[in-house]
C-alpha positions in Angstrom: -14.4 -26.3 -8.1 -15.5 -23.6 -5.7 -16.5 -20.8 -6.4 -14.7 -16.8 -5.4 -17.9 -15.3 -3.8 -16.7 -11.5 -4.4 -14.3 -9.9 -6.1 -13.1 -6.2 -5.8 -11.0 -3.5 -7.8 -10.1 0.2 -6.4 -8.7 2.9 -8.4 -7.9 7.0 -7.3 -9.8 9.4 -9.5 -9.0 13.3 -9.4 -12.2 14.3 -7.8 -13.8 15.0 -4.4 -15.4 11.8 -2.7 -18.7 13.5 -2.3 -18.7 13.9 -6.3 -17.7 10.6 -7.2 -20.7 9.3 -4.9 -22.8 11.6 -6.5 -22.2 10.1 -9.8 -22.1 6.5 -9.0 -25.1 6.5 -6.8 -27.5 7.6 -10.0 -28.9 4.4 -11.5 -29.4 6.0 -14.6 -25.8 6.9 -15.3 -24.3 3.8 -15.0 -24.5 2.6 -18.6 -21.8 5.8 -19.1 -19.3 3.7 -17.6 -20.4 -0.1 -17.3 -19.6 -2.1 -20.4 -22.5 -4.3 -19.7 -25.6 -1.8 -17.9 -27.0 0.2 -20.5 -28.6 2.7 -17.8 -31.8 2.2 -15.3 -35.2 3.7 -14.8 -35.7 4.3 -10.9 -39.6 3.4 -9.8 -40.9 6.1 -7.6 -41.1 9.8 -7.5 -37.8 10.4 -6.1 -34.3 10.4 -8.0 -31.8 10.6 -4.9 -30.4 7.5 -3.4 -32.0 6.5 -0.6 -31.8 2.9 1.0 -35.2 1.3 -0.3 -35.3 2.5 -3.6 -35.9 0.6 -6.3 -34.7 0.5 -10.1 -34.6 -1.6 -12.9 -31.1 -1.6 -14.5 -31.2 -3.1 -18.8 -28.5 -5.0 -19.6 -26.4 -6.3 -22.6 -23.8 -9.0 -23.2 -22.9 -9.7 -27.2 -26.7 -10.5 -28.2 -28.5 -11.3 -24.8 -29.7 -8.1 -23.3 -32.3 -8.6 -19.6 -33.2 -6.6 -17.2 -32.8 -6.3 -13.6 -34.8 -5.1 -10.4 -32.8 -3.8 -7.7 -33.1 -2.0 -4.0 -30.6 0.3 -2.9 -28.8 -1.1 0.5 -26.6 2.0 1.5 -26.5 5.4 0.6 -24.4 7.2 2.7 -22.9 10.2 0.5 -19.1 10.7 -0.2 -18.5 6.9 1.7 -20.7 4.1 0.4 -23.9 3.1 -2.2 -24.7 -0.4 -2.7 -27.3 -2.2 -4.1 -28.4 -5.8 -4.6 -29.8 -7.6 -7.5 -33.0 -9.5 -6.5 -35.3 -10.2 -9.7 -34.3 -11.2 -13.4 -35.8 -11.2 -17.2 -35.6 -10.6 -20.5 -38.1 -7.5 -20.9 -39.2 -7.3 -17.1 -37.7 -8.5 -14.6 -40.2 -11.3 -13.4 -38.2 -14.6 -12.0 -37.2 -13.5 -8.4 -34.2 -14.4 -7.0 -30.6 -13.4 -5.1 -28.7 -12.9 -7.6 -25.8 -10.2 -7.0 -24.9 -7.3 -4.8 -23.0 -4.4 -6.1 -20.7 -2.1 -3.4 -19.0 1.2 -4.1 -16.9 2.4 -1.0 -15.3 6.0 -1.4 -12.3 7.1 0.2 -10.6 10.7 0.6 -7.1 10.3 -0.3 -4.1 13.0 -1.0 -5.5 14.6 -4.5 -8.4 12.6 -4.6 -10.7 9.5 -3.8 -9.9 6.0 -3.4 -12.7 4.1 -5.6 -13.3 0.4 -4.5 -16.2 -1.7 -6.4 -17.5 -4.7 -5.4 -19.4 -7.4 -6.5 -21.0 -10.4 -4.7 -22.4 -13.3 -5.7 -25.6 -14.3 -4.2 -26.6 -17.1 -5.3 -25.7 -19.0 -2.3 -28.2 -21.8 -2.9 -26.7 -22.8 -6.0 -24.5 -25.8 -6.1 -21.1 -24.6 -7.0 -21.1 -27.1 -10.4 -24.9 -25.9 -11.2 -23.2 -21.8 -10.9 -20.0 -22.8 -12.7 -21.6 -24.7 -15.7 -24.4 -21.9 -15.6 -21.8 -18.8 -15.2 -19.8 -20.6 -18.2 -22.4 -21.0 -20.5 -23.4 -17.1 -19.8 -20.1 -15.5 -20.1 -18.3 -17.5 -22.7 -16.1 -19.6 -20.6 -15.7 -17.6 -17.9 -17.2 -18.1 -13.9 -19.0 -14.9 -12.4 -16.1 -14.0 -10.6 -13.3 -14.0 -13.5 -16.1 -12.1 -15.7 -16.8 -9.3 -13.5 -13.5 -8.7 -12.2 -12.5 -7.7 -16.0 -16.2 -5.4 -16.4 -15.3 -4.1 -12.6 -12.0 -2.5 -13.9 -13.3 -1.2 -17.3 -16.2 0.5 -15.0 -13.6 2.0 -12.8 -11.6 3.3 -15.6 -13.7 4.8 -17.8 -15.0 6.5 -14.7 -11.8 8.0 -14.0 -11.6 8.9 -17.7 -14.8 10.7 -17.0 -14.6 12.7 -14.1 -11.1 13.5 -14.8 -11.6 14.8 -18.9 -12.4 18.0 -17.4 -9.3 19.2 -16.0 -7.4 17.7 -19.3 -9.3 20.2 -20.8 -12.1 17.2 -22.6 -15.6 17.2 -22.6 -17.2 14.2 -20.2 -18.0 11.0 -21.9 -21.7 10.6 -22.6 
């Protein structure tokens, strides 16, 4: 069977573009929304995206938790952050590799911004039965693709749950 390279989810949240980048392109924040990162140390002096920068993201699914190393690829404010996924491990991320590429596009729209996330599977040298047998065993039954398309649209909601609580009157989601 062959495998969906990328999948992709959009969804309009109630805020300017330039604030939804803003929140999206801090490493550290993510866990607030992803219901597998658990937040990200950035390496470096600097806490701004910038293409080049670096950050390890810790992750958890059910019992497994790792950690990943990876380099921002865009930061262009209020339109695009991306990043790719390059190195893998339990407590460090040691065993180098492709391995994914995340993509946020942000688009003005009447009322609000247009959210699109992408993910992309990188591991282009794998044999399609190797990543489908490996993917299966990792998420439970599921490929890649079918998995992340279900944690892209939980990130994307409970983003717009965030950014939007404060004009229902809510405090933001920690």
């Amino acid at each position: 069977m062959r495998r969906t390279m990328s999948v992709s989810d959009g969804i309009v949240v109630l805020a300017a573009p330039s604030a939804v980048y803003e929140q999206l392109s801090d490493p550290t924040a993510m866990g607030r929304w992803s219901p597998e990162n658990r937040g990200a140390k950035v390496l470096g002096e600097r806490r701004d995206a910038y293409v080049g920068m670096v950050f390890e993201g810790r992750n958890k699914r059910g019992r497994m938790s790792w950690t990943t190393r990876c380099t921002v690829t865009a930061a262009d404010p209020g339109e695009r952050f991306a990043f790719r996924v390059h190195a893998i491990g339990a407590r460090r991320p040691r065993l180098p590799g492709a391995i994914a590429t995340w993509e946020y596009r942000f688009e003005a729209v009447d009322g609000g911004t247009r959210v699109t996330e992408t993910w992309t599977d990188d591991r282009r040298r794998w044999p399609d039965f190797v990543a489908n047998a490996f993917d299966r065993a990792a998420t439970r039954g599921h490929t890649f693709a079918e998995f992340q398309r279900g944690n892209i649209r939980t990130t994307l909601r409970r983003l717009k749950e965030a950014l939007e609580a404060p004009l229902n009157g809510d405090a933001p989601r920690a």
